[in-house]
PDB file of N, CA, C and O in Angstrom, chain B, residues numbered from 101:
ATOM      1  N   UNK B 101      12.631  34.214  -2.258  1.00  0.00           N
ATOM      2  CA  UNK B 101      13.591  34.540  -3.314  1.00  0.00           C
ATOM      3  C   UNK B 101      14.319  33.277  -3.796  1.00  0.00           C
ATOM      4  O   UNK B 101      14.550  32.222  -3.206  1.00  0.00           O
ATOM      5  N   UNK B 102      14.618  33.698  -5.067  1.00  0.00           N
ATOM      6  CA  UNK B 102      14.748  31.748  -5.745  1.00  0.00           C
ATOM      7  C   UNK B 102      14.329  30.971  -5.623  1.00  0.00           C
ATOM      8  O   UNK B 102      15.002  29.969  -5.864  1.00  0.00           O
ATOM      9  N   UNK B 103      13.406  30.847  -5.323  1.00  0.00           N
ATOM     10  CA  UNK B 103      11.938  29.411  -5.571  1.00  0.00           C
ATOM     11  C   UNK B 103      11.010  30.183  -6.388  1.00  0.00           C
ATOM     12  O   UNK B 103      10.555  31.323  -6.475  1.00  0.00           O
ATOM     13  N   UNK B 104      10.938  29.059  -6.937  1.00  0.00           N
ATOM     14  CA  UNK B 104       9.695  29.703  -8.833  1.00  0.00           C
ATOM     15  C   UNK B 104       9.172  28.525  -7.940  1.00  0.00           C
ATOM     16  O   UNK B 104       9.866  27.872  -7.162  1.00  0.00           O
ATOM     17  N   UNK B 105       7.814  28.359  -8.185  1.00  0.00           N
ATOM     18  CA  UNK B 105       6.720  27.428  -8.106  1.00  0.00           C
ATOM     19  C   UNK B 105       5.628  27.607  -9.305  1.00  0.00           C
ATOM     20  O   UNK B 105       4.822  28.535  -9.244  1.00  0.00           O
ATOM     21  N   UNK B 106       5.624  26.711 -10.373  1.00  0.00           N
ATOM     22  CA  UNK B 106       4.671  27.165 -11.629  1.00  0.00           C
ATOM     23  C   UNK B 106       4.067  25.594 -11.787  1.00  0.00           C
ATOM     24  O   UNK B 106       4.630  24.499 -11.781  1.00  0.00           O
ATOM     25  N   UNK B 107       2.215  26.127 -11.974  1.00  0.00           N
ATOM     26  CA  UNK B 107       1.846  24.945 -12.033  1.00  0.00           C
ATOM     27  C   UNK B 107       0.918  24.969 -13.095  1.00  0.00           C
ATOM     28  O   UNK B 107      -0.146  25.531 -12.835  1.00  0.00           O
ATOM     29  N   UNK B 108       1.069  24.449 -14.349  1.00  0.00           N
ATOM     30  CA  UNK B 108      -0.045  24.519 -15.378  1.00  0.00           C
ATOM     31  C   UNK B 108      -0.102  23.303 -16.111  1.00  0.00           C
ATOM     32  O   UNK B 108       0.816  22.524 -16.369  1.00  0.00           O
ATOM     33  N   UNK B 109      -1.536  23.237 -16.469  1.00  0.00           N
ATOM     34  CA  UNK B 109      -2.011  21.873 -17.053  1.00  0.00           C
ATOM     35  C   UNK B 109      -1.243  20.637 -16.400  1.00  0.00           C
ATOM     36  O   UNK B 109      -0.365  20.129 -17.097  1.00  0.00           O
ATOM     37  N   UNK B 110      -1.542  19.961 -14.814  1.00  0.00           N
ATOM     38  CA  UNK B 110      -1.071  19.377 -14.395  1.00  0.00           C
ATOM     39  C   UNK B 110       0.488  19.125 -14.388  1.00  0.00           C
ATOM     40  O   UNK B 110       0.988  18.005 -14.289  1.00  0.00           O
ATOM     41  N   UNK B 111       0.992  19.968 -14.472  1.00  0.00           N
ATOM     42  CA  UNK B 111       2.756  19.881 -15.025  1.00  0.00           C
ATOM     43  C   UNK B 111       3.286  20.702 -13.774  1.00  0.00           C
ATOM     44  O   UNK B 111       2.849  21.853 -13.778  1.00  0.00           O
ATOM     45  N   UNK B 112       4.050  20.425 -12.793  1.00  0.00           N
ATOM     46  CA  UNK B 112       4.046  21.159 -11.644  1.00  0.00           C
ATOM     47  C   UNK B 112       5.879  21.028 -11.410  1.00  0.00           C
ATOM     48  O   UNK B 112       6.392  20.016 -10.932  1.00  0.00           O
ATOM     49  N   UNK B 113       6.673  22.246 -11.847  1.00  0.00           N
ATOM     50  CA  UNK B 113       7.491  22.805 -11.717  1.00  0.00           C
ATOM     51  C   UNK B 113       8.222  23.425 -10.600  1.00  0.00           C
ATOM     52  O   UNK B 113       8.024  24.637 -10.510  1.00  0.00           O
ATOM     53  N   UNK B 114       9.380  22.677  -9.322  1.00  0.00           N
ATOM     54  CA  UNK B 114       9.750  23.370  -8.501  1.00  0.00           C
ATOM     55  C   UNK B 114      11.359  23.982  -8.637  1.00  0.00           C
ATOM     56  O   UNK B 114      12.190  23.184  -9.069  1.00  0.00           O
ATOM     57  N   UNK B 115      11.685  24.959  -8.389  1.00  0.00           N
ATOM     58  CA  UNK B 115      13.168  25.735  -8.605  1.00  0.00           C
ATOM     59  C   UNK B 115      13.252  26.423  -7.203  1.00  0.00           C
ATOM     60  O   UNK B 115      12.748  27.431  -6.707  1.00  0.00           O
ATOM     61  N   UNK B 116      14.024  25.536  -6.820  1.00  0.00           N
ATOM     62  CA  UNK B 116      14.790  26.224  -5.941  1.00  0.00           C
ATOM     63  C   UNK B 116      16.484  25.373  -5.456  1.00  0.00           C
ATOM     64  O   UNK B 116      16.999  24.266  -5.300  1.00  0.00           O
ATOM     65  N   UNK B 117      16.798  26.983  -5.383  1.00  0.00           N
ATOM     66  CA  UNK B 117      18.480  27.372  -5.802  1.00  0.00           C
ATOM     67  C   UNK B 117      19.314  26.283  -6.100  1.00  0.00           C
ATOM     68  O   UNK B 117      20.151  25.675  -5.433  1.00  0.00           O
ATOM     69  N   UNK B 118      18.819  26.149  -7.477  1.00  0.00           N
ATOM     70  CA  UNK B 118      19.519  25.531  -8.636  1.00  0.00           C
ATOM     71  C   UNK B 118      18.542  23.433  -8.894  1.00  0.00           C
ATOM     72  O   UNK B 118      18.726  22.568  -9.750  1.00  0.00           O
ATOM     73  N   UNK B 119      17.704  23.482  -7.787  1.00  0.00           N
ATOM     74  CA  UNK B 119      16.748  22.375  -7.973  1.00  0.00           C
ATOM     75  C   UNK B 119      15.582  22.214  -8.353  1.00  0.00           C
ATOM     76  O   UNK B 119      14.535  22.582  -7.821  1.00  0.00           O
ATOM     77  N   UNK B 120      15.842  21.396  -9.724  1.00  0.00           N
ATOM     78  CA  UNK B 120      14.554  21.025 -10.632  1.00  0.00           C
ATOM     79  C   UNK B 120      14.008  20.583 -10.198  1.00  0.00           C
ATOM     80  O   UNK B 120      14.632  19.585  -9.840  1.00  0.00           O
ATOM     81  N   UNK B 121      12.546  20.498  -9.662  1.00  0.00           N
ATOM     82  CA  UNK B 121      11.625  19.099  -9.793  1.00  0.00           C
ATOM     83  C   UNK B 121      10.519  19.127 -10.992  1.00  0.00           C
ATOM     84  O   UNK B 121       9.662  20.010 -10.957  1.00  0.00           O
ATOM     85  N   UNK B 122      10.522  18.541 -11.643  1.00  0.00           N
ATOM     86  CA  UNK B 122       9.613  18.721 -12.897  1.00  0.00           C
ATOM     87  C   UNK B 122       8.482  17.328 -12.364  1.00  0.00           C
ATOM     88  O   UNK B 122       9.055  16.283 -12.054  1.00  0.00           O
ATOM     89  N   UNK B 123       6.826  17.362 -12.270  1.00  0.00           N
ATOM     90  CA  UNK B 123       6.165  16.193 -12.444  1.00  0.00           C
ATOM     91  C   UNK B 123       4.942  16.888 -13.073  1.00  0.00           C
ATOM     92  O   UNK B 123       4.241  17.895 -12.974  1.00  0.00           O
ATOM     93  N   UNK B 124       5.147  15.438 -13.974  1.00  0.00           N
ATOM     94  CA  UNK B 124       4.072  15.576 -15.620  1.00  0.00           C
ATOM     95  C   UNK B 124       4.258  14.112 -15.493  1.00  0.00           C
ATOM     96  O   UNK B 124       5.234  13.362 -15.469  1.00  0.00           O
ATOM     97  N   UNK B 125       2.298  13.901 -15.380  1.00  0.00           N
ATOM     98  CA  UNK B 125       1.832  12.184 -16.391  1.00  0.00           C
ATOM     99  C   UNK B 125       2.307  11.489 -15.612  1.00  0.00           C
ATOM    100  O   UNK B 125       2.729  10.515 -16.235  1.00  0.00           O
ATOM    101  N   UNK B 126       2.574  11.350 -14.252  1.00  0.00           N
ATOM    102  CA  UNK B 126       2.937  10.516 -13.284  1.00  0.00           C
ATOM    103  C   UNK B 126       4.941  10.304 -13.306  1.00  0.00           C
ATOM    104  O   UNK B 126       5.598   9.474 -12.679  1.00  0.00           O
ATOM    105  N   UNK B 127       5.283  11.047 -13.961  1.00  0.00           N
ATOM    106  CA  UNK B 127       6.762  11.295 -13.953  1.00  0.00           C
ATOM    107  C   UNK B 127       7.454  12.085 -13.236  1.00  0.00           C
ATOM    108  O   UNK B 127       6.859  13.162 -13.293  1.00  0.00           O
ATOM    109  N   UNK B 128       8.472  12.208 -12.512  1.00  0.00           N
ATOM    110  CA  UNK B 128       9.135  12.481 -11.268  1.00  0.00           C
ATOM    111  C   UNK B 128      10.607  13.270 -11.883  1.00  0.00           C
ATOM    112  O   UNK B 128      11.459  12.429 -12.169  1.00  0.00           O
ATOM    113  N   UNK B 129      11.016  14.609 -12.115  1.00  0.00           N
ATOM    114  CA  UNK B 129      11.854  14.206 -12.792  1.00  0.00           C
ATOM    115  C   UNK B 129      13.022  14.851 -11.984  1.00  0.00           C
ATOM    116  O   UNK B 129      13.363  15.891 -12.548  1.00  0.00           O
ATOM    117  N   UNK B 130      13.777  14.596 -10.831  1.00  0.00           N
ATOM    118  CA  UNK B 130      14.317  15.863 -10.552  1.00  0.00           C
ATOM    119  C   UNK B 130      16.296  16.063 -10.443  1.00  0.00           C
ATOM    120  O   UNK B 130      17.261  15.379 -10.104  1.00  0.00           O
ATOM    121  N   UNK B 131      16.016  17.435 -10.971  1.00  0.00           N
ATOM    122  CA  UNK B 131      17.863  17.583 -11.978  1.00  0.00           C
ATOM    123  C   UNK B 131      18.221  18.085 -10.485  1.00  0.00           C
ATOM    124  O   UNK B 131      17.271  18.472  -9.804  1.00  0.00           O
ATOM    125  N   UNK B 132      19.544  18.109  -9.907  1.00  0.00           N
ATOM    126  CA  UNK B 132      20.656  18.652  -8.976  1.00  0.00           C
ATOM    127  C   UNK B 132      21.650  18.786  -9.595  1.00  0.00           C
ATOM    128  O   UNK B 132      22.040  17.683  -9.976  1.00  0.00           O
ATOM    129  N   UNK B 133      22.579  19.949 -10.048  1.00  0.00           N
ATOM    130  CA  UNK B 133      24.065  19.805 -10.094  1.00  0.00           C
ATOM    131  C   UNK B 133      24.049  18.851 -11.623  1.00  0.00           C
ATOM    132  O   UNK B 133      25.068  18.227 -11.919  1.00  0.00           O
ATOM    133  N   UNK B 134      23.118  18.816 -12.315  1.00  0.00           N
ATOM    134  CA  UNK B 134      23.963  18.167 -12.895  1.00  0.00           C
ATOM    135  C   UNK B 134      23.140  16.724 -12.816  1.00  0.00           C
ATOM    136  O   UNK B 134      23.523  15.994 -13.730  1.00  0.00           O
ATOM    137  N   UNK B 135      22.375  16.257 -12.195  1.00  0.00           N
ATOM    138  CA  UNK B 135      22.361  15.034 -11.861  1.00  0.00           C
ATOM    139  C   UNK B 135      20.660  14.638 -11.720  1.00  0.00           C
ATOM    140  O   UNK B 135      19.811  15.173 -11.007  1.00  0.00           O
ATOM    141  N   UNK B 136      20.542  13.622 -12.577  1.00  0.00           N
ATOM    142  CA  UNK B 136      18.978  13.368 -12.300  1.00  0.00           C
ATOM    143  C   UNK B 136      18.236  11.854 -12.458  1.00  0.00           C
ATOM    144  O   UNK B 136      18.315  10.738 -12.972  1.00  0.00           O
ATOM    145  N   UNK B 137      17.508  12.684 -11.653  1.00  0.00           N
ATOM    146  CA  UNK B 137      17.047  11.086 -10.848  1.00  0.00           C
ATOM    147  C   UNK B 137      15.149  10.906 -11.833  1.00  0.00           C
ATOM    148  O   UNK B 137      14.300  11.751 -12.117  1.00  0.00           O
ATOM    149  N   UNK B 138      15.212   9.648 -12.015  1.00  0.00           N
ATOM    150  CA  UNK B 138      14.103   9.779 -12.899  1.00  0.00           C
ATOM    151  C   UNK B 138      12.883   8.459 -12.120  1.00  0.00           C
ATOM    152  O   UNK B 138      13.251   7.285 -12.114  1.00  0.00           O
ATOM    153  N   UNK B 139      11.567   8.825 -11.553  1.00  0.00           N
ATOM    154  CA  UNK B 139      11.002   7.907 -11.201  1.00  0.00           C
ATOM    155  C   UNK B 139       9.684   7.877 -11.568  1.00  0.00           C
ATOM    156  O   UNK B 139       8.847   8.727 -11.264  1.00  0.00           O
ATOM    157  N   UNK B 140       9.446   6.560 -12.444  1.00  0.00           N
ATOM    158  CA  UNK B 140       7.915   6.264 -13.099  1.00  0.00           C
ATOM    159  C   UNK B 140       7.814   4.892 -13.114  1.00  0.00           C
ATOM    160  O   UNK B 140       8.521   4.000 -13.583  1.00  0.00           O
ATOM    161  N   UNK B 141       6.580   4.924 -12.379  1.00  0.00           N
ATOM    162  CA  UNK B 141       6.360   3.675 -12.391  1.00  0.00           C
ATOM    163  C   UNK B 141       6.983   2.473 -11.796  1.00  0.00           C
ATOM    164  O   UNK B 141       7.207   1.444 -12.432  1.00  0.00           O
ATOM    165  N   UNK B 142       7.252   2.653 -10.546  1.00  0.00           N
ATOM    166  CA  UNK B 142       8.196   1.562 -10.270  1.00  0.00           C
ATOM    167  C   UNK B 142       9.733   1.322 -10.680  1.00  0.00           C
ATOM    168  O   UNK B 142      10.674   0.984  -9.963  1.00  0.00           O
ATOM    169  N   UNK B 143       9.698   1.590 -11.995  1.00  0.00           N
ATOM    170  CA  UNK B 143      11.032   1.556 -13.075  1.00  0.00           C
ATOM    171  C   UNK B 143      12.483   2.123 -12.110  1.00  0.00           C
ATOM    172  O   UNK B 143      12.289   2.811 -11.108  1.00  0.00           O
ATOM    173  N   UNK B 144      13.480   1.858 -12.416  1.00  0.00           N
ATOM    174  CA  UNK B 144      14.644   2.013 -12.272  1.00  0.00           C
ATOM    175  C   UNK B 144      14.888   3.445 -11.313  1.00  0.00           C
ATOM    176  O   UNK B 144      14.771   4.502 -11.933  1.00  0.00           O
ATOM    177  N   UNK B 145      15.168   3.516 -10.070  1.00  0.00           N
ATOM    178  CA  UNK B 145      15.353   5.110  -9.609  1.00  0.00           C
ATOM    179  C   UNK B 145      17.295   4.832  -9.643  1.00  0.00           C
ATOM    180  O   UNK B 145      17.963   3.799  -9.615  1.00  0.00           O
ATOM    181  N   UNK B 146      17.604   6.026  -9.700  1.00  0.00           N
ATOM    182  CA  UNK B 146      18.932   6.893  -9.144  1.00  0.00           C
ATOM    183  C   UNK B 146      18.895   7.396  -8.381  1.00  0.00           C
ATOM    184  O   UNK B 146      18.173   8.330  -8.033  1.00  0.00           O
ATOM    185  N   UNK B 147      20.202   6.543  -7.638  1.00  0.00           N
ATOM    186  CA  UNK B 147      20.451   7.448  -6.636  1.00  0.00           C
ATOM    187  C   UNK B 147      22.049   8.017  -6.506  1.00  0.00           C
ATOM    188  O   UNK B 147      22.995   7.317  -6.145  1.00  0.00           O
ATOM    189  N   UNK B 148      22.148   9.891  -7.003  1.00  0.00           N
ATOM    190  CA  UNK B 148      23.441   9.383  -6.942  1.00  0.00           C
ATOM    191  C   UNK B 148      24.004  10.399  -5.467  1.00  0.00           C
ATOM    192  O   UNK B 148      23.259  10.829  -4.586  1.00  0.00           O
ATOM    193  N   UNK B 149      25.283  10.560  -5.544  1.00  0.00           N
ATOM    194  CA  UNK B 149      25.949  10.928  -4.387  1.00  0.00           C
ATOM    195  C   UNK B 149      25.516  11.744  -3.227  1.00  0.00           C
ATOM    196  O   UNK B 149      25.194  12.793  -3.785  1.00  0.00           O
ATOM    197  N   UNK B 150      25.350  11.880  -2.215  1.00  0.00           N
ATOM    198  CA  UNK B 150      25.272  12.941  -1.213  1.00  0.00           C
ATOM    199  C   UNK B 150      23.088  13.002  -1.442  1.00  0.00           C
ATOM    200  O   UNK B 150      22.331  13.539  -0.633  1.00  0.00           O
ATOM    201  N   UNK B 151      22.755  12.445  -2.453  1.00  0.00           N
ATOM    202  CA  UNK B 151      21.260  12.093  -2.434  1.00  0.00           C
ATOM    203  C   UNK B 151      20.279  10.900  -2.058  1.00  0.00           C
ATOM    204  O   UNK B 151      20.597   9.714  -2.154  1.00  0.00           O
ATOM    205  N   UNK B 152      19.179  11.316  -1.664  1.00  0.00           N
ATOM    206  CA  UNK B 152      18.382   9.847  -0.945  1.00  0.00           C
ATOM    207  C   UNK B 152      17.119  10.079  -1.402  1.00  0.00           C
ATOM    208  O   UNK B 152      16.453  11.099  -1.219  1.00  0.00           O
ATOM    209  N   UNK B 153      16.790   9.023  -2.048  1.00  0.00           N
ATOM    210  CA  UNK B 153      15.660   8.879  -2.654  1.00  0.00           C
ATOM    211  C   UNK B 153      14.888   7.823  -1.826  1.00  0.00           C
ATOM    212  O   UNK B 153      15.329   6.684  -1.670  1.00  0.00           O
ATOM    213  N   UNK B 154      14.038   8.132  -1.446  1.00  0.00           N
ATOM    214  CA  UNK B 154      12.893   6.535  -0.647  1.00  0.00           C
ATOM    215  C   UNK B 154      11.668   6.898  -1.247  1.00  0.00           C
ATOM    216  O   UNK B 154      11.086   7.847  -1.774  1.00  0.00           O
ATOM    217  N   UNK B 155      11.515   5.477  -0.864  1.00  0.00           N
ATOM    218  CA  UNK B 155       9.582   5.206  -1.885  1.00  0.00           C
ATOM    219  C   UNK B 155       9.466   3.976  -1.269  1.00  0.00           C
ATOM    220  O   UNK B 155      10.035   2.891  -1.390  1.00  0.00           O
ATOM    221  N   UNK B 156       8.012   4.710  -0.131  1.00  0.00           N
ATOM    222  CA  UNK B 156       7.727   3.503   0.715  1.00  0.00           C
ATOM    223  C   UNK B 156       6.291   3.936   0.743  1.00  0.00           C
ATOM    224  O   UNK B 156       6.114   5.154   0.703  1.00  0.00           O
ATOM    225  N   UNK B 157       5.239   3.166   0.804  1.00  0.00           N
ATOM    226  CA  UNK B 157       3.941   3.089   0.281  1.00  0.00           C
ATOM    227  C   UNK B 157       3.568   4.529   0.038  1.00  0.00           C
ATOM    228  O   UNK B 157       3.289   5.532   0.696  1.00  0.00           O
ATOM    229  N   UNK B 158       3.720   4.079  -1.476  1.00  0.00           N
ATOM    230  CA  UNK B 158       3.179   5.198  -2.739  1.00  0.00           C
ATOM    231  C   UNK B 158       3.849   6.763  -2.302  1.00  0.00           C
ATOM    232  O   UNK B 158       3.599   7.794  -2.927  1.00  0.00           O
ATOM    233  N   UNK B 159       4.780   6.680  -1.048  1.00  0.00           N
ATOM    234  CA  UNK B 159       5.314   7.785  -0.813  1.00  0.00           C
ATOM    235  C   UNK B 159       6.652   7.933  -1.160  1.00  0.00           C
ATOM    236  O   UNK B 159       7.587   7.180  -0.890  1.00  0.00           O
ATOM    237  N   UNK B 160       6.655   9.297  -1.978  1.00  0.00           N
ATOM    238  CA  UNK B 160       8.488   9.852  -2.268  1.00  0.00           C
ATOM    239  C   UNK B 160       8.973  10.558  -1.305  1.00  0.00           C
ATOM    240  O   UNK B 160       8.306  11.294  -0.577  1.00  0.00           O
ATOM    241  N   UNK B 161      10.018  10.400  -1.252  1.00  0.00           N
ATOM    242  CA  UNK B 161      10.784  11.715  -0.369  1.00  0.00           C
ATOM    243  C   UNK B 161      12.190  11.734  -0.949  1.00  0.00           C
ATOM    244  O   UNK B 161      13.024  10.829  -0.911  1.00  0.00           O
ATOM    245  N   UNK B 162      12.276  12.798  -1.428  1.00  0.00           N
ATOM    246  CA  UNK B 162      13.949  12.956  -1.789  1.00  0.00           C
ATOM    247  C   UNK B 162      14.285  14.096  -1.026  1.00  0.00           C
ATOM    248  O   UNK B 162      13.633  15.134  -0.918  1.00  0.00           O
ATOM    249  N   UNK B 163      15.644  13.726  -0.372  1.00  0.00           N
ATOM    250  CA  UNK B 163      16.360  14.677   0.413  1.00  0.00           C
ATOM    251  C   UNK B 163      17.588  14.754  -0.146  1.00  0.00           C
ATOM    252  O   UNK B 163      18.343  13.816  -0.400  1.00  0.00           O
ATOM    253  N   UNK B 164      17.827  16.399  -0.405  1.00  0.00           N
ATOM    254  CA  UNK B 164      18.905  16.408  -0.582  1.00  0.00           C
ATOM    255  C   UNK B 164      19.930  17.798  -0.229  1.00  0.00           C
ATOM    256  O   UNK B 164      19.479  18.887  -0.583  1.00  0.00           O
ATOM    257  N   UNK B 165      20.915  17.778   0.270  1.00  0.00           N
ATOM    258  CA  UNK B 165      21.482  18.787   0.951  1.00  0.00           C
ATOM    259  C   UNK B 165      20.099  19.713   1.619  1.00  0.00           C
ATOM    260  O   UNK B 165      19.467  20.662   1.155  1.00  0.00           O
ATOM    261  N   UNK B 166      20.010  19.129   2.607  1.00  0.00           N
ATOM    262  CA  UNK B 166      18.991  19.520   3.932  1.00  0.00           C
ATOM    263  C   UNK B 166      17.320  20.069   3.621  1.00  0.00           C
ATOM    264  O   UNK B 166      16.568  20.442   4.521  1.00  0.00           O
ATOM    265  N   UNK B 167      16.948  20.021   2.148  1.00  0.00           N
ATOM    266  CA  UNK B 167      16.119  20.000   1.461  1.00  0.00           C
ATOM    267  C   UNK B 167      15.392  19.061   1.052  1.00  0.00           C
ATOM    268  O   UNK B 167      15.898  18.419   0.131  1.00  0.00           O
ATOM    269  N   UNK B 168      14.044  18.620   1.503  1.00  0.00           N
ATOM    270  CA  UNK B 168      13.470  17.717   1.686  1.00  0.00           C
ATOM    271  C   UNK B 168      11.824  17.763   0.584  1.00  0.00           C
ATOM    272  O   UNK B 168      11.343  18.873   0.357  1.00  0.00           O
ATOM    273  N   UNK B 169      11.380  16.959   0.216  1.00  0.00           N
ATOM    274  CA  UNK B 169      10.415  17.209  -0.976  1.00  0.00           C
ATOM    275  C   UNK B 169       9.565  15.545  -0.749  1.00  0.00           C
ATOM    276  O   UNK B 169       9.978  14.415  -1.006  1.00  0.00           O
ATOM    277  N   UNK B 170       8.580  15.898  -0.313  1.00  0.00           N
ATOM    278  CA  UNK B 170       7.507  14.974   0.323  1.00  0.00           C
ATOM    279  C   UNK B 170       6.288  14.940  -0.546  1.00  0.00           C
ATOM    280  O   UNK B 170       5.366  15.748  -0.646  1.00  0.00           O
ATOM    281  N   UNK B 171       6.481  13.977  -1.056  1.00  0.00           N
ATOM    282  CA  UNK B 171       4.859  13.365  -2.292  1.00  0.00           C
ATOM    283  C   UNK B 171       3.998  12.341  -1.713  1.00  0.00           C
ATOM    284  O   UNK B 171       4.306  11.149  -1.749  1.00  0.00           O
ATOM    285  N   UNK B 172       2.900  12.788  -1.165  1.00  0.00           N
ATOM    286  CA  UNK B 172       2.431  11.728  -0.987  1.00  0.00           C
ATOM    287  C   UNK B 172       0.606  12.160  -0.921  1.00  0.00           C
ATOM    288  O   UNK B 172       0.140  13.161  -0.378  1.00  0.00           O
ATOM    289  N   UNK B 173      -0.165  11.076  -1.639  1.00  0.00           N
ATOM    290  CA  UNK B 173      -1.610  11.364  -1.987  1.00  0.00           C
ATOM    291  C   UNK B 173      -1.995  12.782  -3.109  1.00  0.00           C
ATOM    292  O   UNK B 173      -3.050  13.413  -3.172  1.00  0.00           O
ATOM    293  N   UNK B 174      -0.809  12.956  -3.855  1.00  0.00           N
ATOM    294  CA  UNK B 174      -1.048  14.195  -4.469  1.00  0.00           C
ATOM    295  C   UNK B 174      -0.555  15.354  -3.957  1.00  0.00           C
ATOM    296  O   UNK B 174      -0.294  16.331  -4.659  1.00  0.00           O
ATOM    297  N   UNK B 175      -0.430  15.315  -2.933  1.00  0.00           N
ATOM    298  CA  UNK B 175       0.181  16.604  -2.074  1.00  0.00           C
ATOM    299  C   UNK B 175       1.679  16.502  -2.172  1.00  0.00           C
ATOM    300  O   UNK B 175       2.406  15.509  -2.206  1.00  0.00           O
ATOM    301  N   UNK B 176       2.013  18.084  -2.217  1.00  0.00           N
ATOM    302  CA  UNK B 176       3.652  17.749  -2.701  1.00  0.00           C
ATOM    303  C   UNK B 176       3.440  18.975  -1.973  1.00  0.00           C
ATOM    304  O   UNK B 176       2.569  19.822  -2.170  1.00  0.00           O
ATOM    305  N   UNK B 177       4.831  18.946  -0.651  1.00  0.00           N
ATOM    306  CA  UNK B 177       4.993  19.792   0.384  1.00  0.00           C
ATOM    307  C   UNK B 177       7.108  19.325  -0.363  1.00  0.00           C
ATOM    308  O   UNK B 177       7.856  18.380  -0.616  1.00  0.00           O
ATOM    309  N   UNK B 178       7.032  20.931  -0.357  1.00  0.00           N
ATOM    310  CA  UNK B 178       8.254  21.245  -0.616  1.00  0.00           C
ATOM    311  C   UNK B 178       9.009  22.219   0.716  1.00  0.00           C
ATOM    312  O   UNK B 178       8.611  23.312   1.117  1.00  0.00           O
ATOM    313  N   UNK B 179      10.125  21.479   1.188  1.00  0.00           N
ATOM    314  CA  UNK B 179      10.629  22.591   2.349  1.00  0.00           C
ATOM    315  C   UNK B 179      12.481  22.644   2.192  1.00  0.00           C
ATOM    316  O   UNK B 179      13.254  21.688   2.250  1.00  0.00           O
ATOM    317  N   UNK B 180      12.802  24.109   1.983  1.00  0.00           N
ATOM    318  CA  UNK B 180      13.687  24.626   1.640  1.00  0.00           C
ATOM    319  C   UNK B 180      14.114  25.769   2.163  1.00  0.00           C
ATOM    320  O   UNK B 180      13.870  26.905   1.755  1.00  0.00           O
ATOM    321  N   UNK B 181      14.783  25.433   3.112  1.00  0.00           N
ATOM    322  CA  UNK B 181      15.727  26.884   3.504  1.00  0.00           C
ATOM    323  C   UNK B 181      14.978  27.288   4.617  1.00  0.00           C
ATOM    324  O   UNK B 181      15.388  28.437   4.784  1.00  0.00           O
ATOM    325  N   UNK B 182      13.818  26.991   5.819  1.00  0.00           N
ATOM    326  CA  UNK B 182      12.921  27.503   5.790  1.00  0.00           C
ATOM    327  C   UNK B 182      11.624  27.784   5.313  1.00  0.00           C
ATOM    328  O   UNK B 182      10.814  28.203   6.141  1.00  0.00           O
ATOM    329  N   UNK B 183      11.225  27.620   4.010  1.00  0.00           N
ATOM    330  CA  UNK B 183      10.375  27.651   3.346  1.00  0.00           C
ATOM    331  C   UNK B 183       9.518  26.620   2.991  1.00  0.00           C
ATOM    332  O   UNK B 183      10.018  25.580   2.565  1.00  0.00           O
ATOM    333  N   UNK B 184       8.086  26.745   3.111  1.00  0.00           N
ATOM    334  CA  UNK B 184       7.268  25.788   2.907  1.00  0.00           C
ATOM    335  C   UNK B 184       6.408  26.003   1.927  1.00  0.00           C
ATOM    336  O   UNK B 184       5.587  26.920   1.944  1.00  0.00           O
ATOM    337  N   UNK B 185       6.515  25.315   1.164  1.00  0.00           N
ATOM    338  CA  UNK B 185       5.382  25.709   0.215  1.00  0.00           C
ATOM    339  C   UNK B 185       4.627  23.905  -0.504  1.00  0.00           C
ATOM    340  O   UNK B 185       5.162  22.908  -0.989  1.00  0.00           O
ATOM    341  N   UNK B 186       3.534  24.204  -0.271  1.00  0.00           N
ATOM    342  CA  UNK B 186       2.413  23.027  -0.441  1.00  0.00           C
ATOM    343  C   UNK B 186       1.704  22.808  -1.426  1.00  0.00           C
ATOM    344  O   UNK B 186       0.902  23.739  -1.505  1.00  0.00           O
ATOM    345  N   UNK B 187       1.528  21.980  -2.353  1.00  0.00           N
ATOM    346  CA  UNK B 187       0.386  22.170  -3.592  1.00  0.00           C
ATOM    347  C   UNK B 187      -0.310  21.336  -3.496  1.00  0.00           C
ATOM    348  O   UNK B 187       0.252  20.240  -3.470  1.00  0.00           O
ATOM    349  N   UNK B 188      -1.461  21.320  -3.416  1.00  0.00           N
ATOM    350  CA  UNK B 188      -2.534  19.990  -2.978  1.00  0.00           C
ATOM    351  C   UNK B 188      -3.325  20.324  -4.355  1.00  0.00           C
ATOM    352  O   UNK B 188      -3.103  21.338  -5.016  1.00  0.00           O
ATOM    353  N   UNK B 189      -4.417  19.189  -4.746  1.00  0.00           N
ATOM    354  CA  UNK B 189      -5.179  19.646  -5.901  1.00  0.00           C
ATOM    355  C   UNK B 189      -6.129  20.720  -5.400  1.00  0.00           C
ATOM    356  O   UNK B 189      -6.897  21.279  -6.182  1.00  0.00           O
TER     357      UNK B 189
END
């Protein structure tokens, strides 16, 4: 309950309770509260309060309020509340 997971034409959409992750075209995009962190390409990340963004070989992980979101080789393992949910190609 409250996690949408929608994945079409490579555009892969996570919601859960109240957290965006939007990735399209190698773009990272993800909203909290208000607040978003944008990562492509190397380029400029945000990081703002009470959030942690790392990127250590070709791997993301943003944690935030005990919610953790792990990218790495294509595989995007999302864990929330309990909940695991995995999207591999």
């Amino acid at each position: 309950k409250g996690k949408i997971v929608c994945i079409a034409k490579l555009k892969i959409v996570c919601i859960a309770k109240g957290k965006l992750i939007r990735i399209a075209k190698g773009k990272i995009v993800c909203i909290a509260k208000g607040k978003i962190v944008c990562i492509d390409k190397r380029k400029t990340v945000s990081i703002p309060k009470g959030k942690i963004v790392c990127i250590a070989k070709g791997k993301i992980v943003c944690i935030a309020k005990g919610k953790i979101v792990c990218i790495a080789k294509g595989n995007i393992v999302c864990i929330a509340t309990g909940m695991i949910v995995c999207i591999a190609k």
